[in-house]
C-alpha positions in Angstrom: 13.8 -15.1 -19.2 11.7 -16.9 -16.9 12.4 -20.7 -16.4 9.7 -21.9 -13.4 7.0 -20.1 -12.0 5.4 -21.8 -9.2 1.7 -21.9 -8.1 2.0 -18.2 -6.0 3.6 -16.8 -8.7 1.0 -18.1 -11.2 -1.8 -16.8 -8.9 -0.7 -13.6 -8.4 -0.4 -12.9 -12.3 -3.5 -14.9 -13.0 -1.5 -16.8 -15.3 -0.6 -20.6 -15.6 3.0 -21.7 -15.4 2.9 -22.3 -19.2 2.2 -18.6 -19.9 4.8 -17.3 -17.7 7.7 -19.7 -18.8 9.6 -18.2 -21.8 8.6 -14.6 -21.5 11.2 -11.8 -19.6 10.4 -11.2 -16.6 10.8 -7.1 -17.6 8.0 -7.3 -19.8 5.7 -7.9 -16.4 7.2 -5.2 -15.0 5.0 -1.7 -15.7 6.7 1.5 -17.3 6.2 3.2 -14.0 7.4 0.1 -11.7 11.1 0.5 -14.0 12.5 3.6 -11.6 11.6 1.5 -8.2 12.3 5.3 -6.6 10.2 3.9 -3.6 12.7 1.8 -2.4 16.3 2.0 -4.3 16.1 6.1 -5.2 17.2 6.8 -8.5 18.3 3.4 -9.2 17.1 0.9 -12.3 15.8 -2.1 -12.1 17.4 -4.0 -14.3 16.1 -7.4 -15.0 18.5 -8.6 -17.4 21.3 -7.7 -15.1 21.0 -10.0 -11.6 23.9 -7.8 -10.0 22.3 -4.7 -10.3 18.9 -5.4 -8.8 17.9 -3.7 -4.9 16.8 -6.7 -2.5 13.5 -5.4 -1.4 12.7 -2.5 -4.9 8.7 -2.0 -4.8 7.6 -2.3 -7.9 4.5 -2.4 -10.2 4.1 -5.9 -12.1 1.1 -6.7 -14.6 -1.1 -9.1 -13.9 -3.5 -10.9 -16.3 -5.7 -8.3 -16.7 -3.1 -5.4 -17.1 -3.7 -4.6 -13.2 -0.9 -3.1 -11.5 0.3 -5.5 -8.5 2.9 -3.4 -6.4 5.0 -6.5 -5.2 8.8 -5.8 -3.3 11.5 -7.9 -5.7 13.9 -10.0 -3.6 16.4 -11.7 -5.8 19.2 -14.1 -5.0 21.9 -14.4 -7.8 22.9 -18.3 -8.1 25.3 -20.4 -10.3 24.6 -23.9 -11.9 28.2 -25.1 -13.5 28.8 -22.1 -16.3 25.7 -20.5 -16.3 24.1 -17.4 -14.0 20.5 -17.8 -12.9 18.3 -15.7 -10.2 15.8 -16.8 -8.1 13.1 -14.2 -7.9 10.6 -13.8 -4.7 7.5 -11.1 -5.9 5.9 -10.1 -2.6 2.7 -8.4 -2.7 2.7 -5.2 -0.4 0.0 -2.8 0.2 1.0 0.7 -1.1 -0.1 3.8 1.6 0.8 7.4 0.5 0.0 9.9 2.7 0.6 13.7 2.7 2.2 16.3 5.3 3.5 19.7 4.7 6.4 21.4 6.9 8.2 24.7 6.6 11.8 24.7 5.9 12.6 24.7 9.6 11.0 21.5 9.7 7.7 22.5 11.3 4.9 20.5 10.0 2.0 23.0 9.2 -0.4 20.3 7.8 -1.3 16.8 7.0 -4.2 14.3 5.8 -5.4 12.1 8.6 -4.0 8.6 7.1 -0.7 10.8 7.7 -1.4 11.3 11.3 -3.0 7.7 11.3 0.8 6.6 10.0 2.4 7.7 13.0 0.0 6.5 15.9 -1.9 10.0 16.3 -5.7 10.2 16.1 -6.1 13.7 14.7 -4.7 16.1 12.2 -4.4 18.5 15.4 -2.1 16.1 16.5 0.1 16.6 14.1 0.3 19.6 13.2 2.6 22.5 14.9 5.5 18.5 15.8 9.1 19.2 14.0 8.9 16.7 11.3 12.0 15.2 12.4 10.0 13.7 15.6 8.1 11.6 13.1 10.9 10.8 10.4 14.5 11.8 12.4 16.4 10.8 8.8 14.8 13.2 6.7 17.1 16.0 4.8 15.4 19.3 4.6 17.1 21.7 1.3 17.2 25.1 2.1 14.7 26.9 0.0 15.1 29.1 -3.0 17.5 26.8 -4.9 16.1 23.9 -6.8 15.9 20.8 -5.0 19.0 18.2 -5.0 18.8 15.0 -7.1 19.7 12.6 -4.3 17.2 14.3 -1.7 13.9 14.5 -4.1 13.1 11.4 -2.8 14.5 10.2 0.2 14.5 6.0 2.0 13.6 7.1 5.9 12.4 5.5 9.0 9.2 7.1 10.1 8.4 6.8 13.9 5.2 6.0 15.6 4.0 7.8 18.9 4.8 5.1 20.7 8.5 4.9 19.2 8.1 1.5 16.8 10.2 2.6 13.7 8.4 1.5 9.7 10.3 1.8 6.7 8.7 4.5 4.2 9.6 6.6 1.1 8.7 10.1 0.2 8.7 12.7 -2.0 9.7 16.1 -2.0 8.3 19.1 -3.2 7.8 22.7 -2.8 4.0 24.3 -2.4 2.8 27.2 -1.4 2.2 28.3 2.0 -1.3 28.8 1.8 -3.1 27.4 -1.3 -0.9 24.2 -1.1 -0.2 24.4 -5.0 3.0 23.2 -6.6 4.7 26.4 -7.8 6.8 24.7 -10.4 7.5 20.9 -11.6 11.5 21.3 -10.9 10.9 22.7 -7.2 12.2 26.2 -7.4 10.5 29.2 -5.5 11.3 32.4 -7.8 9.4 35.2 -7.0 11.9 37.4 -4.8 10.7 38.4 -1.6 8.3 35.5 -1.3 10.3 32.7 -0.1 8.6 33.3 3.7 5.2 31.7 1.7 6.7 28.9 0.9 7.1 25.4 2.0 7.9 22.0 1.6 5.2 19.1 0.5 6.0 15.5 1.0 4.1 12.6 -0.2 5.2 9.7 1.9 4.8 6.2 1.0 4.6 3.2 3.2 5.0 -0.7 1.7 3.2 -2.9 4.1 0.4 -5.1 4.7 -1.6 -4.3 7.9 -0.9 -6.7 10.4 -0.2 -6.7 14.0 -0.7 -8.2 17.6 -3.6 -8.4 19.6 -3.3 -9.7 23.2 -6.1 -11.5 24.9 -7.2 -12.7 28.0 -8.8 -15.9 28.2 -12.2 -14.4 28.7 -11.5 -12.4 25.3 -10.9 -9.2 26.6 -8.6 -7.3 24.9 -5.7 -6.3 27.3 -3.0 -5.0 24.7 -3.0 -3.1 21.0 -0.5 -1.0 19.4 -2.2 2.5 19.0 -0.7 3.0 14.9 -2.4 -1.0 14.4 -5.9 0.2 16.2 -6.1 3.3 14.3 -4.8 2.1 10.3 -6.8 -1.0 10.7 -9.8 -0.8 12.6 -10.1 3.6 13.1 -9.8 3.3 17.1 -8.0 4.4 19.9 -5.8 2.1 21.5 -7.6 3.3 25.1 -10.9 2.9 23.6 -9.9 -0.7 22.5 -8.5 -2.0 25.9 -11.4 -3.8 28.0 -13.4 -4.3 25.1 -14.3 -7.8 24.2 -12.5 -9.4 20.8 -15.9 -9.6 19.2 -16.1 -6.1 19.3 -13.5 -5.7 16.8 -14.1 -9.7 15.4 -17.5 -10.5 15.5 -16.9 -14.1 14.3 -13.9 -14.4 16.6 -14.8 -17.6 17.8 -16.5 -19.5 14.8 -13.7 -21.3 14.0 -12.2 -22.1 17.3 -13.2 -25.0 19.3 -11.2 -26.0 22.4 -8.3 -28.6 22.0 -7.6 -31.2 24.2 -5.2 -29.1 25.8 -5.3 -25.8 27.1 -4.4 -23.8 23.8 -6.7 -22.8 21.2 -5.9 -23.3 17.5 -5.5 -20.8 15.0 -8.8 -20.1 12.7 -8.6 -20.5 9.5 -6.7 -17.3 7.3 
């Protein structure tokens, strides 16, 4: 049952404090936010129960208008004499799901471009023909022609950018066919005999973030450093076709809202 909401809280769900207080905190919580596989696997989220929530589960909560808000949970479990209360945080994250395809060697035969765009590379081509272990070294490829294990239909990995930064990501297993990229069945088994060779595996992968990274400067505003996975998700460049540009080619209105200081630094425009 919730006991305070603060103003955040109270703006993310479009409701006022007085709404919020008195209602369970599960009943924001949508039907498909309740298995928070993105982040905790086959685990619950079990609001009623402090102990057995995941610090950092992605879920879906309801807002006023019966959106879905994916937010990560981070709960901290805290005593007041005899009673047992939690302190809540609701994040807001941006949900990216992306798509690759790999044999069951690990070879990746195909991807969408926010895929490729994931891991720092400009182009499907790219991609395509890498061991998908180069871009997610955790993952745990089943052999094929068994139905897939419980504890490796979705898997919690690292996926690695070209230039070797590591993100946190979730994904999906399933198996498709070679060619048409169609699902042959919902529980993952491949059981025409002599036909295993067409097969392969089909992983949506799901990244929790919000796009945000650095941007280096010089004083005359051009732009002298860029992570390549931050140029592409965010603004669809290059990192070599960004370096020597001006800010303003990226910002337009870099330098609205900054005026020079007294000193020698510049202060932060308004977010």
């Amino acid at each position: 049952q919730i006991l305070v909401a603060n103003d955040q809280a109270c703006k993310l769900l479009g409701c006022s404090s007085q709404e919020l207080i008195g209602q369970k905190l599960s009943h924001l919580i949508s039907k498909s936010g309740q298995e928070a596989w993105e982040a905790v696997g086959e685990e619950y989220l079990e609001t009623s129960e402090c102990s057995s929530v995941v610090s950092g589960a992605v879920v879906d909560v309801i807002g006023h208008l019966n959106e879905k808000i994916p937010v990560s949970v981070w709960l901290r479990q805290i005593r007041s004499r005899d009673t047992q209360r939690c302190v809540v945080v609701l994040e807001p994250v941006e949900r990216l799901s992306a798509r690759v395809s790999f044999t069951a060697e690990g070879s990746i035969t195909s991807c969408d471009l926010l895929y490729a765009h994931l891991h720092g590379y400009p182009t499907l081509e790219a991609v395509v023909g890498l061991h998908i272990k180069d871009l997610i070294p955790s993952v745990q490829i089943p052999p094929l022609g068994k139905k897939i294990p419980k504890n490796l239909r979705i898997q919690r990995a690292a996926g690695r950018c070209r230039e070797g930064t590591l993100f946190p990501l979730s994904l999906k297993l399933e198996v498709t066919h070679l060619e048409e990229q169609q699902a042959v069945q919902e529980d993952g088994i491949a059981q025409a005999e002599g036909s295993l060779p067409t097969y392969q595996y089909s992983a949506t992968v799901v990244v929790f973030s919000t796009i945000s990274g650095l941007i280096t400067v010089q004083s005359d505003g051009i732009i002298c450093g860029i992570t390549d996975s931050f140029a592409l998700m965010l603004f669809g460049y290059e990192k070599k076709d960004l370096l020597g540009q001006n800010i303003t080619f990226l910002i337009p209105g870099f330098y609205n809202n900054m005026g020079r200081s007294s000193g020698c630094s510049l202060p932060f425009p308004p977010l």
